[in-house]
C-alpha positions in Angstrom: -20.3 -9.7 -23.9 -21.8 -7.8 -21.3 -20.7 -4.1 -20.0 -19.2 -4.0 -16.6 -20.4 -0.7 -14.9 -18.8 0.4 -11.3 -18.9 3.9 -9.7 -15.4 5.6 -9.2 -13.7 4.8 -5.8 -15.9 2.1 -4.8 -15.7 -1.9 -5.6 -19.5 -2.0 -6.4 -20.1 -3.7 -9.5 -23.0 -4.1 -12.3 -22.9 -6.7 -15.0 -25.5 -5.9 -17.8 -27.9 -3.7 -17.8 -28.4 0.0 -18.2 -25.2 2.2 -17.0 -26.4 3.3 -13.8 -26.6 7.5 -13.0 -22.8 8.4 -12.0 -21.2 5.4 -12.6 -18.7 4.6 -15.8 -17.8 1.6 -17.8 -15.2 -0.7 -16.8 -12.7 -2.1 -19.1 -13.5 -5.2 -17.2 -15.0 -7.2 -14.3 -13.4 -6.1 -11.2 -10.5 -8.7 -10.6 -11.1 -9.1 -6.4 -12.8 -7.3 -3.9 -10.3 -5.2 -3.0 -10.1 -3.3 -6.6 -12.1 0.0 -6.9 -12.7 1.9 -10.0 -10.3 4.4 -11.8 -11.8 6.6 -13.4 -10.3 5.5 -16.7 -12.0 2.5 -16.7 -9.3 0.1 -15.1 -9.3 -1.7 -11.8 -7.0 -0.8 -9.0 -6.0 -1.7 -5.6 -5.7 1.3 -3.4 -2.7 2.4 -1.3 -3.2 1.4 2.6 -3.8 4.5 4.9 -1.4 5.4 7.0 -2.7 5.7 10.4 -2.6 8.6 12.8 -2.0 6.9 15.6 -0.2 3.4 17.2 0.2 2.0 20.3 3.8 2.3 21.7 4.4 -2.0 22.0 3.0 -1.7 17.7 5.7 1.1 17.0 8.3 0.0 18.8 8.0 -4.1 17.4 7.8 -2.3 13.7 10.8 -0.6 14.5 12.4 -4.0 15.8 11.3 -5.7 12.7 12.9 -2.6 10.7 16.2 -3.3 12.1 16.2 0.6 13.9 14.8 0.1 17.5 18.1 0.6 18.5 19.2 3.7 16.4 15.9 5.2 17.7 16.7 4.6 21.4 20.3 5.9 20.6 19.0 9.3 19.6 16.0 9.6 22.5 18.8 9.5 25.3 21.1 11.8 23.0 18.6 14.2 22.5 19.5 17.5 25.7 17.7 19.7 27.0 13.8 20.0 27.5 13.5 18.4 23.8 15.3 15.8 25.5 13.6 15.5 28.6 10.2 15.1 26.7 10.8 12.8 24.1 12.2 10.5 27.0 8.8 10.5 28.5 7.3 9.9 25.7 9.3 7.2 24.8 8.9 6.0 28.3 5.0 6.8 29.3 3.4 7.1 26.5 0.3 4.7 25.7 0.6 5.4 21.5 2.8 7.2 19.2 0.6 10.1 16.7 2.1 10.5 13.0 2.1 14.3 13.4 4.3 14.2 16.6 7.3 16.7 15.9 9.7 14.0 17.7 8.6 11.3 15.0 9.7 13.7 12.4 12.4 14.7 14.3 13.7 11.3 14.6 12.7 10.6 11.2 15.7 13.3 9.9 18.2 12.4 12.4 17.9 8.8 11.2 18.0 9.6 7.8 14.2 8.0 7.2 12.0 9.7 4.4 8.7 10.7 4.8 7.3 7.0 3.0 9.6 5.1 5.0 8.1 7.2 8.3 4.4 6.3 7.2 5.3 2.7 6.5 6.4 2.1 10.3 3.4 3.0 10.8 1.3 1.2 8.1 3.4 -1.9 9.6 2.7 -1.3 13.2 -0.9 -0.9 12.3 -0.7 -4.7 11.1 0.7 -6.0 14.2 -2.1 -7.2 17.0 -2.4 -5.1 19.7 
């Protein structure tokens, strides 16, 4: 049987051979091309970035598909003051939505989302066409 050699973080593979300078050996061949290597020796799939940024029509149909574009729009035109004010222009004018906007957050508590739940709105709004 062969070693399987593969450098740590990438899906790059060798079959035989000599171990190549920084890579390790793999328990296994890789299983599909979306594995990398773990540094102990094992396959695995990596988690999906979350991206920094969406258009407004992505967020908002990943919020629809999350049952909360309502909720959300609820708490925009509750929202007084200035705070208010700007988060209804951004919910209004705005061409994307960032991840480190203070409203997402902001939203985020006042609709009782965590953190992962924030990040996969946008990991699901990423998927949608544009």
């Amino acid at each position: 049987m062969n070693r399987v050699y593969a450098e740590v973080g990438a899906s790059l593979q060798q079959v035989g051979g000599n171990c190549p300078d920084g890579w390790i050996v793999m328990r296994g061949e890789r299983p599909s091309p979306e594995h990398v290597a773990h540094e102990d020796g094992s396959w695995v799939v990596p988690p999906t970035p979350v991206p920094q940024s969406v258009t407004m029509r992505q967020a908002r149909l990943a919020m629809l598909g999350a049952g909360i574009l309502d909720d959300v729009e609820t708490a925009i035109v509750a929202m007084e003051g200035d705070e208010g004010r700007a988060a209804r222009i951004d919910w209004e004018y705005a061409l994307d939505v960032r991840r480190e906007w203070p409203l997402i957050n902001s939203l985020g508590s006042q609709l009782g989302l965590t953190e992962q739940q924030i990040d996969d709105l946008f990991i699901a709004a990423a998927s949608i066409p544009q």
